[in-house]
C-alpha positions in Angstrom: 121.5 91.3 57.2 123.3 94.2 55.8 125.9 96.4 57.3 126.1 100.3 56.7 128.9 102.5 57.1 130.5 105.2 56.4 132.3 108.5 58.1 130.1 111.3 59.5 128.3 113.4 57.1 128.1 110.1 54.6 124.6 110.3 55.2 124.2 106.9 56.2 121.8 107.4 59.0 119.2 108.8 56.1 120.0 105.5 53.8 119.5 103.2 57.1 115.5 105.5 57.6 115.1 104.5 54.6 115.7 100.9 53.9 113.9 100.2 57.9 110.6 102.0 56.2 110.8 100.6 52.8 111.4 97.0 53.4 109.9 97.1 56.8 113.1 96.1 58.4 114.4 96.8 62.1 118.0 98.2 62.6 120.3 99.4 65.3 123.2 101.4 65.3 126.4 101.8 67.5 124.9 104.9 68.9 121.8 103.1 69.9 125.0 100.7 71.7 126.3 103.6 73.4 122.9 105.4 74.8 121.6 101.9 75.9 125.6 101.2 77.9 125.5 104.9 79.4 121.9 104.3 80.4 123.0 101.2 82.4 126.3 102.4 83.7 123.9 105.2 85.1 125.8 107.9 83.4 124.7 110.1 81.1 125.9 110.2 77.1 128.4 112.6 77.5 129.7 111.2 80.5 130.6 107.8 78.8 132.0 110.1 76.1 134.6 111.5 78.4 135.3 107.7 79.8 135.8 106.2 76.0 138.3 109.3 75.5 140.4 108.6 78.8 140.0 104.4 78.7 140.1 103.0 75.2 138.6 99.7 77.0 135.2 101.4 77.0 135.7 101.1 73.0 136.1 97.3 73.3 133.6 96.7 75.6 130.9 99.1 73.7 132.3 97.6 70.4 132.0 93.6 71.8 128.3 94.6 72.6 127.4 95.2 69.3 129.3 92.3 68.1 127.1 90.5 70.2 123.9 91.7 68.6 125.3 91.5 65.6 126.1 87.5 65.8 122.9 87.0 68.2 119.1 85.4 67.0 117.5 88.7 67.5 120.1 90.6 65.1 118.3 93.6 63.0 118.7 93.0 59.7 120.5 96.5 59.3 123.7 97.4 61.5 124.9 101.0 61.0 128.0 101.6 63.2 131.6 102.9 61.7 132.9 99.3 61.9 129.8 97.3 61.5 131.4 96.0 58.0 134.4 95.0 59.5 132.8 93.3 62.3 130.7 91.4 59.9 134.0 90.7 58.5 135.8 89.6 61.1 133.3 87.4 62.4 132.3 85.7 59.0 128.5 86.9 58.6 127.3 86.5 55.1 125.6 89.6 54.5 125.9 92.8 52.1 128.6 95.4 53.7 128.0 98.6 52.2 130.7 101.5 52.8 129.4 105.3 52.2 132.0 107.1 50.6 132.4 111.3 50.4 135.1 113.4 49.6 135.9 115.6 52.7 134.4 118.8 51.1 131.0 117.0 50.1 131.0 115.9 54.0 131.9 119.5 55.1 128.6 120.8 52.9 126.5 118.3 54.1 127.2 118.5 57.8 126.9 122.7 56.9 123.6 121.8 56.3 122.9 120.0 59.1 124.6 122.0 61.6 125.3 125.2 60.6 128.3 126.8 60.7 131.0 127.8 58.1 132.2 125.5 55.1 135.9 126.1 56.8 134.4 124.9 60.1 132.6 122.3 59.4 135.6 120.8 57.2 138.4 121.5 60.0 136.0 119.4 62.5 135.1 116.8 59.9 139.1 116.1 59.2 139.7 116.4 62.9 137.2 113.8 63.7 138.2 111.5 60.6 141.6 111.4 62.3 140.9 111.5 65.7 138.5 107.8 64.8 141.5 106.6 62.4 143.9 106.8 65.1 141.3 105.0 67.7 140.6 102.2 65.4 144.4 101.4 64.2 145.3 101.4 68.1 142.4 99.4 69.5 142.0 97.3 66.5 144.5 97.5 63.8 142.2 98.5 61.1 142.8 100.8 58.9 139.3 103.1 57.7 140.6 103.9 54.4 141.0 99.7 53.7 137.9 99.1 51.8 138.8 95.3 51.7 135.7 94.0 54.2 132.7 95.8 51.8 131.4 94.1 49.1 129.6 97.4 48.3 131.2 100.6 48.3 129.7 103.7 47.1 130.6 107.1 45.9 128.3 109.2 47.2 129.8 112.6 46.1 127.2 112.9 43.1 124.5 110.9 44.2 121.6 111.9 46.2 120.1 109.9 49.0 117.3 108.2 46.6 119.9 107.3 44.0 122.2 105.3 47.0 119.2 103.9 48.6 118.3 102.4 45.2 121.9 101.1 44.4 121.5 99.3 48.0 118.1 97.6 47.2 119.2 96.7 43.9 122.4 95.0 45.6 120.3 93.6 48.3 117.6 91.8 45.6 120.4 89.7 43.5 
């Protein structure tokens, strides 16, 4: 198994597309988590959103789900989710954790690109979500984002393009 994260704009989503077609591997992601738990709590995504942001227990319980799958038989071999690392971590599963690293501007162009949007914009929102997620994660679980000490791969993505991460990844993954 191997663990992918990284903050929004990190482009981990496209390195995750990448290693599922190239080594023909399944994955999930905490997003995946979350559709699935709205979908059964009969409430739509944006309805659970406004839950998790009023009752930080709808964090744990979405956050002990993929735990689950993470620890269970039918385990993907990738897990992209924010703290997918640290959960690996935490629950002692030998496997690569790789942490995408970007500066804040490099996540501001790429989400520009994505989105739309000015630079300015898309920067203010990309800061206000890091903090708004550092905040969540040091009151629900003590951990601290910017502690890189659960990855045993970290990568500066700044001047690398998508092909050059996804090769430093396989290259990781086939020692």
């Amino acid at each position: 198994m191997v663990t992918i994260s990284g903050p929004p704009g990190s482009g981990t989503s496209t390195l995750v597309s990448k290693l599922s077609e190239s080594l023909d591997w399944d994955s999930i992601n905490g997003g995946e988590v979350f559709r699935e738990e709205a979908s059964t709590r009969s409430l739509s995504v944006e309805e659970l959103s406004a839950q998790a942001k009023k009752d930080l227990d709808v964090d744990r319980e979405l956050d002990k789900l993929l735990q689950s799958r993470m620890t269970s038989e039918e385990c993907p071999e990738i897990v992209e989710s924010r703290l997918s690392g640290w959960w690996a971590h935490k629950n002692d599963i030998d496997c690569l954790r790789v942490w995408v690293q970007v500066s804040d501007h490099e996540r501001a162009r790429r989400i520009q690109m994505r989105e739309g949007g000015s630079i300015d914009e898309c920067l203010e929102r990309s800061r206000q979500r890091q903090s708004d997620d550092m905040d969540r994660y040091m009151e629900l679980y003590g951990i601290n984002l910017d502690d890189m000490s659960p990855y045993n791969l970290v990568i500066d993505a700044d001047e690398k393009d998508e092909n050059e991460v996804f090769e430093i990844v396989v290259n990781e993954l086939e020692q």
